[in-house]
LODOKE-629622 format. One record per residue (C-alpha): residue number from 1; residue in one letter; y, z, x. Coordinates in nm, 3 decimals. Each point is the difference from the previous one (the first is absolute). Layout:
rec nr=NUM; rest=A; Y=Y; Z=Z; X=X
...
END
This chain:
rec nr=1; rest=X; Y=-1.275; Z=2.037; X=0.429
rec nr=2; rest=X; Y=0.347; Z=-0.152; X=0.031
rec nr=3; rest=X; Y=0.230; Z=0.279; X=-0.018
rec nr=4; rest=X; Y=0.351; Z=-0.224; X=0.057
rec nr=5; rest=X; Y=0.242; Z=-0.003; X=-0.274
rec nr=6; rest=X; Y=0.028; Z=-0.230; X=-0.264
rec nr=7; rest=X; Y=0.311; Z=-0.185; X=0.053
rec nr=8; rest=X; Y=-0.035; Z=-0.263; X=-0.323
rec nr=9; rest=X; Y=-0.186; Z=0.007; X=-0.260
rec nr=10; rest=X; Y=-0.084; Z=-0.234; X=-0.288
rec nr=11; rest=X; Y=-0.188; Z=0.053; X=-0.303
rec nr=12; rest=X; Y=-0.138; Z=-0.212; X=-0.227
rec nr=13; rest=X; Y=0.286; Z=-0.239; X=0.068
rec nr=14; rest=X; Y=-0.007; Z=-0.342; X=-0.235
rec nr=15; rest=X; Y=0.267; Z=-0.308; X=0.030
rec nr=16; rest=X; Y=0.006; Z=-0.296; X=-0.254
rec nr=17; rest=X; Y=0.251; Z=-0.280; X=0.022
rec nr=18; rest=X; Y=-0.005; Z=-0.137; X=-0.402
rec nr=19; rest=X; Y=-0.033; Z=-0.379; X=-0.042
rec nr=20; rest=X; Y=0.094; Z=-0.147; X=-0.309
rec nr=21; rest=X; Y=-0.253; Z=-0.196; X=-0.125
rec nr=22; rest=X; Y=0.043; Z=-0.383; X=-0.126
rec nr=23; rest=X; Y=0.299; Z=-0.109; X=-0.246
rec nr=24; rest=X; Y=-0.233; Z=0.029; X=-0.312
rec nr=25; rest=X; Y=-0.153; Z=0.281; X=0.082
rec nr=26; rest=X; Y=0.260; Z=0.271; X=0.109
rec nr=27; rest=X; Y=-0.256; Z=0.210; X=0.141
rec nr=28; rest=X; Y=0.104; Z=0.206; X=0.264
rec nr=29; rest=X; Y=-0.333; Z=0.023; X=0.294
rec nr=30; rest=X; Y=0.027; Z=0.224; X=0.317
rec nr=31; rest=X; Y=-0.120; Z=-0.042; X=0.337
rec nr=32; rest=X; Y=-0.164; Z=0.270; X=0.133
rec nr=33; rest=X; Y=0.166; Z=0.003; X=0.330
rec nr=34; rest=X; Y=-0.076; Z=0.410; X=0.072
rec nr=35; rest=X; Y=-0.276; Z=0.105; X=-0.243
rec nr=36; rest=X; Y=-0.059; Z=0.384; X=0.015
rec nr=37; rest=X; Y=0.005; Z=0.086; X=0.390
rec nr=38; rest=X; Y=-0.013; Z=0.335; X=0.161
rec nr=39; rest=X; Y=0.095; Z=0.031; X=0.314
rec nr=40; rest=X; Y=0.093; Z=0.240; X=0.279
rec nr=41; rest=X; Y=0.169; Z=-0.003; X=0.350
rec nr=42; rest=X; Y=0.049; Z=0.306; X=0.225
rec nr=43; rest=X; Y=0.275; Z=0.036; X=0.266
rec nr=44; rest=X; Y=0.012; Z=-0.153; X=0.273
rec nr=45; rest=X; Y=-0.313; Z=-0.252; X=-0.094
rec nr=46; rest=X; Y=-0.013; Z=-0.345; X=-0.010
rec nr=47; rest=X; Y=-0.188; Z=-0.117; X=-0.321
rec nr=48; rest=X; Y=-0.050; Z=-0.370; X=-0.042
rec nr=49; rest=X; Y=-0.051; Z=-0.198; X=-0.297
rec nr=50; rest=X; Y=-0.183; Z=-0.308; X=-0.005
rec nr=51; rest=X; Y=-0.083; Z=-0.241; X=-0.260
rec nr=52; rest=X; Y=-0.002; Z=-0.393; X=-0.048
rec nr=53; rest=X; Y=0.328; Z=-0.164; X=-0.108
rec nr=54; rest=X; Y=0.072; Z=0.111; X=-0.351
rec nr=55; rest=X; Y=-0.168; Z=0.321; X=-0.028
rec nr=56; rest=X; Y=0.313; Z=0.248; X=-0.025
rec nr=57; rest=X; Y=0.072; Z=0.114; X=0.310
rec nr=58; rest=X; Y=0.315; Z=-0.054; X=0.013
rec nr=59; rest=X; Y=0.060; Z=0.098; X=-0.367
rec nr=60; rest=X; Y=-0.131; Z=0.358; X=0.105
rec nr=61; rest=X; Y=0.185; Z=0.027; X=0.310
rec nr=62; rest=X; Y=0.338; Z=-0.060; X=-0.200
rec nr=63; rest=X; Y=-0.129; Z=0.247; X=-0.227
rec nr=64; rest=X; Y=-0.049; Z=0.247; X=0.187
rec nr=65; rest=X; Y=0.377; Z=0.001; X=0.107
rec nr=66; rest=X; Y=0.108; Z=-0.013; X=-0.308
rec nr=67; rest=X; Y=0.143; Z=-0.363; X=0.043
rec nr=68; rest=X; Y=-0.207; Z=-0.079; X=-0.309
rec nr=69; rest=X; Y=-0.001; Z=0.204; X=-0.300
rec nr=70; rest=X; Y=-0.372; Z=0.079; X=-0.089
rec nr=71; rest=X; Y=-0.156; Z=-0.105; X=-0.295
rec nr=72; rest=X; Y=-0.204; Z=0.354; X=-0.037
rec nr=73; rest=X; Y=-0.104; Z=0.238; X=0.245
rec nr=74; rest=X; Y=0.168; Z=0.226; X=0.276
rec nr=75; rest=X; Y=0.080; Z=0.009; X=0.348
rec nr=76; rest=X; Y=0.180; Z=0.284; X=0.190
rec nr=77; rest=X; Y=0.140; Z=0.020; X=0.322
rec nr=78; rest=X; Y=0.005; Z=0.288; X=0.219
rec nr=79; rest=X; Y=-0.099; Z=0.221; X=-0.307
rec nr=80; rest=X; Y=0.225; Z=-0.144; X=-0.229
rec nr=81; rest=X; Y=-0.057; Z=-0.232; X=-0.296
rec nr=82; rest=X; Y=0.262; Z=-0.282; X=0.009
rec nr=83; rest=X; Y=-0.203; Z=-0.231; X=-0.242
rec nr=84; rest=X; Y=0.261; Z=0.054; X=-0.246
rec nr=85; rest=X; Y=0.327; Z=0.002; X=0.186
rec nr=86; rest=X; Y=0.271; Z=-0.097; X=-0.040
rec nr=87; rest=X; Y=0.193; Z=-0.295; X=0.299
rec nr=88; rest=X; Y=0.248; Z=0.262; X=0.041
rec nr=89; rest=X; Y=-0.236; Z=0.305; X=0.060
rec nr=90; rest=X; Y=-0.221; Z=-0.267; X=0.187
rec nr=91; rest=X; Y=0.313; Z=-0.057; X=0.229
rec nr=92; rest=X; Y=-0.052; Z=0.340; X=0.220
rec nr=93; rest=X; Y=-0.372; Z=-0.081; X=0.017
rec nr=94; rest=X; Y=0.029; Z=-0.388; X=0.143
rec nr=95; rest=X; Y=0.088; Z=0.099; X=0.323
rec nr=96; rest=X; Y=-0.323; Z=0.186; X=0.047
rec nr=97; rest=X; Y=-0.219; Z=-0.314; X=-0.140
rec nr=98; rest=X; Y=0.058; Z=-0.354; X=0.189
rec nr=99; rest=X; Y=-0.137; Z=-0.336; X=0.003
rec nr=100; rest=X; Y=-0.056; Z=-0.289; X=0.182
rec nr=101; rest=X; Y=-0.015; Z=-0.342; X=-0.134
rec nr=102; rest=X; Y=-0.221; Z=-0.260; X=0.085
rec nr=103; rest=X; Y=0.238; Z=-0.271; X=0.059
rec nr=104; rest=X; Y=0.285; Z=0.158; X=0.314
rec nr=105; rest=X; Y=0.184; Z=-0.347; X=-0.043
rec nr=106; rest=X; Y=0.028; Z=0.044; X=-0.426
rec nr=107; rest=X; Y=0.078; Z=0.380; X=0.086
rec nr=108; rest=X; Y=0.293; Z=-0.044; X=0.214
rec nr=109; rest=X; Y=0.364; Z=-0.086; X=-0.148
rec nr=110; rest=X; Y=0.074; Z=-0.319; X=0.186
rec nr=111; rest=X; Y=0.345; Z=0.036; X=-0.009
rec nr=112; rest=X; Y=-0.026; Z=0.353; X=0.155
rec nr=113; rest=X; Y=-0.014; Z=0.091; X=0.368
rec nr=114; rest=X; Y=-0.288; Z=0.200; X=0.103
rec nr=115; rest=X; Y=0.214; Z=0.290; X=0.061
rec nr=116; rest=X; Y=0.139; Z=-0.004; X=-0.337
rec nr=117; rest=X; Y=-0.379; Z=-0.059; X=-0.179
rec nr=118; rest=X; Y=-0.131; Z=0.310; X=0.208
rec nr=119; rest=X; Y=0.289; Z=0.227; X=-0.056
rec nr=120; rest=X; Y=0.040; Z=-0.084; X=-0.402
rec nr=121; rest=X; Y=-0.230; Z=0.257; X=-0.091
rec nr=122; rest=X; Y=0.166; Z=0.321; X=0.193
rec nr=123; rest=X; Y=0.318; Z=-0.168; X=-0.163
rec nr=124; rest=X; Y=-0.163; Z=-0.017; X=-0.356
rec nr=125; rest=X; Y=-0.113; Z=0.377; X=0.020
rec nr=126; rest=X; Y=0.357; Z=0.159; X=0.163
rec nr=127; rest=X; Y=-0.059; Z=0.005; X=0.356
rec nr=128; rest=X; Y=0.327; Z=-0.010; X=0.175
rec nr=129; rest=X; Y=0.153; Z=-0.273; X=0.165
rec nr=130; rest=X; Y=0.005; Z=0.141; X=0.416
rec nr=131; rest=X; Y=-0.378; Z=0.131; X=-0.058
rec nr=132; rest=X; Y=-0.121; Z=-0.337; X=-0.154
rec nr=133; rest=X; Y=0.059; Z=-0.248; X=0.302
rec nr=134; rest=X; Y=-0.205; Z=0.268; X=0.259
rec nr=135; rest=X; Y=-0.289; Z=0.008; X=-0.251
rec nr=136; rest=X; Y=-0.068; Z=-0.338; X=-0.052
rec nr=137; rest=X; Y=0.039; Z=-0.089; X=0.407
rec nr=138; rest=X; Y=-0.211; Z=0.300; X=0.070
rec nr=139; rest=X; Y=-0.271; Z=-0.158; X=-0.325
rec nr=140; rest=X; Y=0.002; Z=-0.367; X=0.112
rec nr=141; rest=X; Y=-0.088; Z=0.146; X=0.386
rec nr=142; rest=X; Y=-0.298; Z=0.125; X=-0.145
rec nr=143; rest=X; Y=-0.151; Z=-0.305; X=-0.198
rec nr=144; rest=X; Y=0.089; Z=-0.217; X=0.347
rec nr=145; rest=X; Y=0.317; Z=-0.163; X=-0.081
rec nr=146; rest=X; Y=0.299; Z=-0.048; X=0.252
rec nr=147; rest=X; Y=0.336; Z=0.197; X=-0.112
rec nr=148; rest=X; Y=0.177; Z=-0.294; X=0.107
rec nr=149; rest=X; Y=-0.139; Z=-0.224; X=-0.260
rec nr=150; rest=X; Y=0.128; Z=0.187; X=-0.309
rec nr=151; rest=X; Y=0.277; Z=-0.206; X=-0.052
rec nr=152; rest=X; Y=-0.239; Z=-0.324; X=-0.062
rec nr=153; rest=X; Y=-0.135; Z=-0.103; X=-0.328
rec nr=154; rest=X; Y=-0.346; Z=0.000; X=-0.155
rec nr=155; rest=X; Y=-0.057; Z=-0.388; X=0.113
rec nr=156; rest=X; Y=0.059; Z=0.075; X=0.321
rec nr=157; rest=X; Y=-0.338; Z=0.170; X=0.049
rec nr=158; rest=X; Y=-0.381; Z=-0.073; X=-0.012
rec nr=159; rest=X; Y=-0.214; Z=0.116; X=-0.268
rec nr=160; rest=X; Y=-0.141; Z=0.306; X=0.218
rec nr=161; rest=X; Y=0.351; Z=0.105; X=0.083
rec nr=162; rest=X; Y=0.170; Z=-0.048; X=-0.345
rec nr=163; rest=X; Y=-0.361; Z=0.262; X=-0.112
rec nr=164; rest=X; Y=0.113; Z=0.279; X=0.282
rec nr=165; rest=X; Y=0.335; Z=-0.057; X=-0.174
rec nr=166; rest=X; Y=-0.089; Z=0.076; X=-0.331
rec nr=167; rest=X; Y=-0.256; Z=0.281; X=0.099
rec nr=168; rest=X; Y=0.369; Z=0.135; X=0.157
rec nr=169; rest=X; Y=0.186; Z=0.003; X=-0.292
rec nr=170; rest=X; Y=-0.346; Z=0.154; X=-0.230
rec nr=171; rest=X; Y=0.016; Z=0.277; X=0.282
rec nr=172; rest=X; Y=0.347; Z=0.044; X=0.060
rec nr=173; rest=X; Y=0.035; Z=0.264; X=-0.331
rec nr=174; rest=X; Y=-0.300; Z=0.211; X=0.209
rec nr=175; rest=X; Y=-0.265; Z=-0.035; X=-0.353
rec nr=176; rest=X; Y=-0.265; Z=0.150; X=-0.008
rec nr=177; rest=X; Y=-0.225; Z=-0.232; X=-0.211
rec nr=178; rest=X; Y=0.008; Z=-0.394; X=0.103
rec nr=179; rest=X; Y=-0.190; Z=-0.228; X=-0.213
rec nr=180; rest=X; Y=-0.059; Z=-0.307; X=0.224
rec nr=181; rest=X; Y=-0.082; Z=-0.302; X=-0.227
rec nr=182; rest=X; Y=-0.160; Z=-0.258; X=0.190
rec nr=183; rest=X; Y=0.223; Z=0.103; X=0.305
rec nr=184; rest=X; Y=-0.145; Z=-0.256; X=0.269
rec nr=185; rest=X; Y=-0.141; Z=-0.287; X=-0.219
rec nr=186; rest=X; Y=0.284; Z=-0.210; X=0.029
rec nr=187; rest=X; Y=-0.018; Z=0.036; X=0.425
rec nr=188; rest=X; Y=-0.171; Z=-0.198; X=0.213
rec nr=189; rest=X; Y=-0.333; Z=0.165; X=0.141
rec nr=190; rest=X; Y=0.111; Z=0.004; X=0.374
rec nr=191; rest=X; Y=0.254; Z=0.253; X=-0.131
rec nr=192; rest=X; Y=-0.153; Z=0.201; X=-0.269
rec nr=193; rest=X; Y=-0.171; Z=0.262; X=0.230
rec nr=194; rest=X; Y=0.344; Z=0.080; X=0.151
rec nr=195; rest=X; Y=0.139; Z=0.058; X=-0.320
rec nr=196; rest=X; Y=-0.327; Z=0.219; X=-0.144
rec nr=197; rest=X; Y=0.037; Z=0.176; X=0.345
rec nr=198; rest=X; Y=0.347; Z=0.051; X=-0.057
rec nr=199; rest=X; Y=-0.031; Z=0.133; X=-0.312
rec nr=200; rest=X; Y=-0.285; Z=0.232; X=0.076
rec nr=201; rest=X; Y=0.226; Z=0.182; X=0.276
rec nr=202; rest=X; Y=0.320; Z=0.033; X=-0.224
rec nr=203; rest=X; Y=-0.176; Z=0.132; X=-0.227
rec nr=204; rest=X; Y=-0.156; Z=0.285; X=0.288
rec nr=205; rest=X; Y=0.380; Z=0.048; X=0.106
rec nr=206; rest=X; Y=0.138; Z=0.005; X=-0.345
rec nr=207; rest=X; Y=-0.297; Z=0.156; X=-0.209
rec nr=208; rest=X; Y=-0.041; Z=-0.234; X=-0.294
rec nr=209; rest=X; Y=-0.234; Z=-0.056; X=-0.211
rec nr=210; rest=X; Y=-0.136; Z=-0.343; X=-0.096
rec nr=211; rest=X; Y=-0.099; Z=-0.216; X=-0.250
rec nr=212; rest=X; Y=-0.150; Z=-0.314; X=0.150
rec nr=213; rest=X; Y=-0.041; Z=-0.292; X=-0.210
rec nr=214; rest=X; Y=-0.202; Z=-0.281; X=0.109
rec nr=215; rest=X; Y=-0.198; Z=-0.281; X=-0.102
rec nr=216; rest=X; Y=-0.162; Z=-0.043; X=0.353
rec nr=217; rest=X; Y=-0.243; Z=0.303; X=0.047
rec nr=218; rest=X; Y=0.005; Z=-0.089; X=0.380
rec nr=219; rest=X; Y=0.371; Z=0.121; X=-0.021
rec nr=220; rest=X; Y=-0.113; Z=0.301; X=-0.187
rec nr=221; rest=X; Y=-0.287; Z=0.051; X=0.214
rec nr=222; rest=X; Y=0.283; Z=0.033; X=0.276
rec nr=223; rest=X; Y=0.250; Z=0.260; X=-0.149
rec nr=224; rest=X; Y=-0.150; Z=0.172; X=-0.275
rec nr=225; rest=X; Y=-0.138; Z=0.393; X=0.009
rec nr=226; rest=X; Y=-0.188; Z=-0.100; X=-0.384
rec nr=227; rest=X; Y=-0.052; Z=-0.296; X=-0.177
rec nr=228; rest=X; Y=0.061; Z=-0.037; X=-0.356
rec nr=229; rest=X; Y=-0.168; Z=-0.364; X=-0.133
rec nr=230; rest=X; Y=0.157; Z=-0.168; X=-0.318
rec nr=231; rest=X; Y=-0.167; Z=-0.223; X=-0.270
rec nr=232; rest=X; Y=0.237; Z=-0.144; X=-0.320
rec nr=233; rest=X; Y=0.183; Z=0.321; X=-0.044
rec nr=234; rest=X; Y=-0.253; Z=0.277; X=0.093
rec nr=235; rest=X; Y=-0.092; Z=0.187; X=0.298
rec nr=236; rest=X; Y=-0.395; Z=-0.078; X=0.072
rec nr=237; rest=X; Y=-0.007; Z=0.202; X=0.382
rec nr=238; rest=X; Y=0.149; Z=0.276; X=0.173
rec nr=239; rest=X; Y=-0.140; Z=0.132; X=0.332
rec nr=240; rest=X; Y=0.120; Z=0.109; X=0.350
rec nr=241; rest=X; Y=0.044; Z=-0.321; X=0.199
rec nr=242; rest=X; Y=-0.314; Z=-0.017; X=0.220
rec nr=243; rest=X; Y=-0.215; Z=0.127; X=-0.277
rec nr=244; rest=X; Y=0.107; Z=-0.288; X=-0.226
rec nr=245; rest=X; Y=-0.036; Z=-0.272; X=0.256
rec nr=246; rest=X; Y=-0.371; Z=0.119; X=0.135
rec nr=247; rest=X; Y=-0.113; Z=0.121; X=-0.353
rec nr=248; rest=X; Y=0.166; Z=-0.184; X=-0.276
rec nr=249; rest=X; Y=-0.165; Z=0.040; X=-0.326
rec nr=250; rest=X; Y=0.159; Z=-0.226; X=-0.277
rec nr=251; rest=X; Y=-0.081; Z=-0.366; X=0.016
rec nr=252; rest=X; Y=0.373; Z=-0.118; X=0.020
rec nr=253; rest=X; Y=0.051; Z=0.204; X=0.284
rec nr=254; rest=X; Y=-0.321; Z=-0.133; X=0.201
rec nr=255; rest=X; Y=0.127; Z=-0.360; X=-0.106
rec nr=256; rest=X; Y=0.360; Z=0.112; X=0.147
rec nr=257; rest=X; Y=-0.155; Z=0.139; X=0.341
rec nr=258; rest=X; Y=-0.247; Z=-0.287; X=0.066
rec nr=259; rest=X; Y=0.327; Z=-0.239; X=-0.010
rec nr=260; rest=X; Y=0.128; Z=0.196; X=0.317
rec nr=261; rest=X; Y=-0.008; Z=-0.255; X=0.353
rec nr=262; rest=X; Y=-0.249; Z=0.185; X=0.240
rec nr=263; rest=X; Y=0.155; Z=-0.017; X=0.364
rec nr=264; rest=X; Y=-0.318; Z=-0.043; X=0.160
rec nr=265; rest=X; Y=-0.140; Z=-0.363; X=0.003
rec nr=266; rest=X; Y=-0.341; Z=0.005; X=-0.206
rec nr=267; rest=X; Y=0.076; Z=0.374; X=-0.187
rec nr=268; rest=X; Y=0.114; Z=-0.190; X=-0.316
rec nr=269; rest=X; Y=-0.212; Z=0.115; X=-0.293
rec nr=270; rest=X; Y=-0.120; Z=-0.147; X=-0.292
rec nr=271; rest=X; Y=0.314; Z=-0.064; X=-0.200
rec nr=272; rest=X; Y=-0.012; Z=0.102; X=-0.343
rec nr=273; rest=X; Y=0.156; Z=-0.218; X=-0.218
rec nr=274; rest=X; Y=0.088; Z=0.069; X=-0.366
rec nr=275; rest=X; Y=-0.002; Z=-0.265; X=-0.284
rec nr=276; rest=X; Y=0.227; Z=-0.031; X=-0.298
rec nr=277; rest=X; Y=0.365; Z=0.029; X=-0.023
rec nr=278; rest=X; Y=0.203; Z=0.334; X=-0.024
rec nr=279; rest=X; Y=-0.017; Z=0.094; X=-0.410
rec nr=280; rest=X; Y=0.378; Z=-0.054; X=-0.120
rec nr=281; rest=X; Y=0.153; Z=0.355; X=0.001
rec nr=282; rest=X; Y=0.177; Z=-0.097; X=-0.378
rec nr=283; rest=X; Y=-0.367; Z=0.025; X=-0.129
rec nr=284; rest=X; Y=-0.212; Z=0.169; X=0.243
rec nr=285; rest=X; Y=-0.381; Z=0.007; X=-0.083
rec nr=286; rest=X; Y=-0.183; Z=0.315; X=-0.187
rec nr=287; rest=X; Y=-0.166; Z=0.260; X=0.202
rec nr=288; rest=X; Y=0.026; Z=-0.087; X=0.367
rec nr=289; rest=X; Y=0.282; Z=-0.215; X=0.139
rec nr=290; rest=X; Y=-0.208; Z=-0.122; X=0.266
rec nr=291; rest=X; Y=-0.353; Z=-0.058; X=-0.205
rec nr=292; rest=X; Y=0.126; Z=-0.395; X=-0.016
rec nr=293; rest=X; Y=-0.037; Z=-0.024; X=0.373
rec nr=294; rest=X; Y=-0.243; Z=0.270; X=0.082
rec nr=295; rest=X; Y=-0.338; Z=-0.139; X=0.138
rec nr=296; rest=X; Y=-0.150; Z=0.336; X=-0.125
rec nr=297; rest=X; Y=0.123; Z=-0.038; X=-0.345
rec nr=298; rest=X; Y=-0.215; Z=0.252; X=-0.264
rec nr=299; rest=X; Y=0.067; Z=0.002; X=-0.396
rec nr=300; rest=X; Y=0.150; Z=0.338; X=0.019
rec nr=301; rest=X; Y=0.279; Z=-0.133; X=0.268
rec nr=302; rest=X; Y=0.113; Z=-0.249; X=-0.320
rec nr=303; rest=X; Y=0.029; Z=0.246; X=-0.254
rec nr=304; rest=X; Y=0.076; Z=0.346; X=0.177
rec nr=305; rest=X; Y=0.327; Z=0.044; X=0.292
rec nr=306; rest=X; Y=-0.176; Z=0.179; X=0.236
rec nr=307; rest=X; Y=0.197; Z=0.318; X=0.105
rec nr=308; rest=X; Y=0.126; Z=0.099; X=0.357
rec nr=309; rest=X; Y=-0.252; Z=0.205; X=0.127
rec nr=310; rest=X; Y=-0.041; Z=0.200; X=0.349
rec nr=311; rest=X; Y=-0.268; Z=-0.124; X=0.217
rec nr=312; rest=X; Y=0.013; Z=0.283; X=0.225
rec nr=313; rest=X; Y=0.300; Z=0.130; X=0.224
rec nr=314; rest=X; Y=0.269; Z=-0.133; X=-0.190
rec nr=315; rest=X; Y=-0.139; Z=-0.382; X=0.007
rec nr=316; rest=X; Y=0.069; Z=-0.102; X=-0.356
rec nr=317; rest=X; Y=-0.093; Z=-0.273; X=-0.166
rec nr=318; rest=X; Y=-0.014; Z=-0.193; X=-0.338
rec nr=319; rest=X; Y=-0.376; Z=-0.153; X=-0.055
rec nr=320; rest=X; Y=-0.272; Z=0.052; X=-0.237
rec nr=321; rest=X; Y=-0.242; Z=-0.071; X=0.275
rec nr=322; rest=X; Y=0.127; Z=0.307; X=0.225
rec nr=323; rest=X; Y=-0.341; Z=0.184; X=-0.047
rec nr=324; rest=X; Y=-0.226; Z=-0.249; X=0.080
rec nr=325; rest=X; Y=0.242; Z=-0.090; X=0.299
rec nr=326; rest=X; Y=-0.028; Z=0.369; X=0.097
rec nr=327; rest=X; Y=-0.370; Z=-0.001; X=-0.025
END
């Protein structure tokens, strides 16, 4: 049994975005971007979330910081609901929750030296003047870039170095919670591993806790402590990393894993491929979200939403089929 503290929690959390319908037909629709997800992440863990493009994982990272109001449900931090706070009692708390875009080069002021990006934060929450400049030489040291170069601009950089930049100024405030939102998509794969390695020993030094978002499960694969899989707005998989990749149960997740490159020259297996588009998340289908696409389809999966459901030792997961599976 896990016995570390539960650092953020959220329950039964739902986002909609409205769309207004056509010009004769004023009807308001909503996409289901987060659709009734409970999730938890203890200290000092790195949970990642993975899901194709579109599913809400961003949406429920945001949420979970509070930089989206919820549409229903809860989420604390540290023991304390802030679902319902107010920006100005959220303004204590947003030094203790971070996050890191995907884009460094969209992220970055380009009209602001990299000393000035990095040290805007400690300005923002009251840090004084003759402490600031010490902490952000001694917090770009750490991510691996040169002191001397903080009085260049964003442009001036690669990709990899304008990400250790931005990881600087997320880290600078000393969070506790980082939500990292597709944190090493937009780098080149010669330099991803330096960054995941980077961030895997800051957060040993600093003791934060992660959220992971991905969209590439080898990246999760790399990082993560659990996995937490993502289908239109719903959780469908949680389980302890090496249990999920050597015993995944739901059919989404087996299609996700058999996508992963094998190393070894002839250790490729049979790829499953899935058929059908992604249901649109403004109408998504009764019972099942993924019965359109699942090759194991049943009549109850398009009438009934299967619960989440604990397959033993905290594996959960979201299929009508889970007894037969466990059979």
């Amino acid at each position: 049994m896990n016995t570390q503290k539960v650092l953020v929690c959220g329950e039964h959390v739902k986002k909609y975005f409205p769309v207004k319908g056509g010009f004769f037909s004023g009807k308001t629709r909503y996409v289901h971007a987060v659709d009734d997800v409970s999730i938890d992440i203890r200290e000092g863990e790195t949970v990642g979330l993975v899901g194709e493009s579109g599913c809400g994982k961003s949406t429920l990272g945001r949420a979970l910081i509070r930089l989206s109001t919820l549409t229903d449900g809860r989420v604390t931090f540290d023991g304390q609901d802030i679902s319902t706070l107010k920006e100005k009692e959220l303004r204590d708390l947003r030094r203790r929750m971070q996050i890191i875009y995907q884009d460094p080069y969209a992220s970055l002021n380009p009209r602001m030296t990299i000393q000035e990006a990095v040290e805007a934060p400690l300005e923002n929450f009251g840090v004084p003047k003759e402490e600031r400049r010490s902490r952000v030489v001694d917090m770009v040291r750490r991510v691996g870039i040169n002191e001397e170069w903080l009085t260049r601009y964003p442009h001036e950089f690669s990709g990899g170095q304008r990400q250790r930049i931005v990881i600087a100024r997320a880290l600078i405030v000393e969070p506790q919670f980082v939500v990292c939102d597709e944190a090493v998509s937009a780098l080149d794969v010669s330099v991803r591993s330096q960054v995941l390695n980077l961030m895997r020993d800051l957060q040993e030094e600093m003791h934060l806790t992660y959220l992971f978002i991905s969209h590439d499960l080898s990246v999760i694969k790399h990082i993560s402590d659990r996995i937490v899989v993502m289908y239109l707005g719903r959780v469908v998989e949680v389980a302890e990393k090496h249990e999920l990749l050597d015993n995944a149960l739901h059919p989404y997740t087996q299609a996700l894993i058999s996508a992963i490159p094998k190393p070894v020259v002839g250790a490729q297996e049979k790829r499953i491929v899935l058929t059908g588009d992604i249901p649109s998340p403004i109408a998504p289908p009764s019972g099942c979200p993924f019965h359109p696409r699942c090759p194991h389809c049943e009549d109850i999966c398009k009438r009934e939403l299967p619960a989440v459901r604990d397959a033993g030792g905290g594996h959960l997961v979201a299929c009508h089929r889970i007894q037969e599976i466990l059979a």
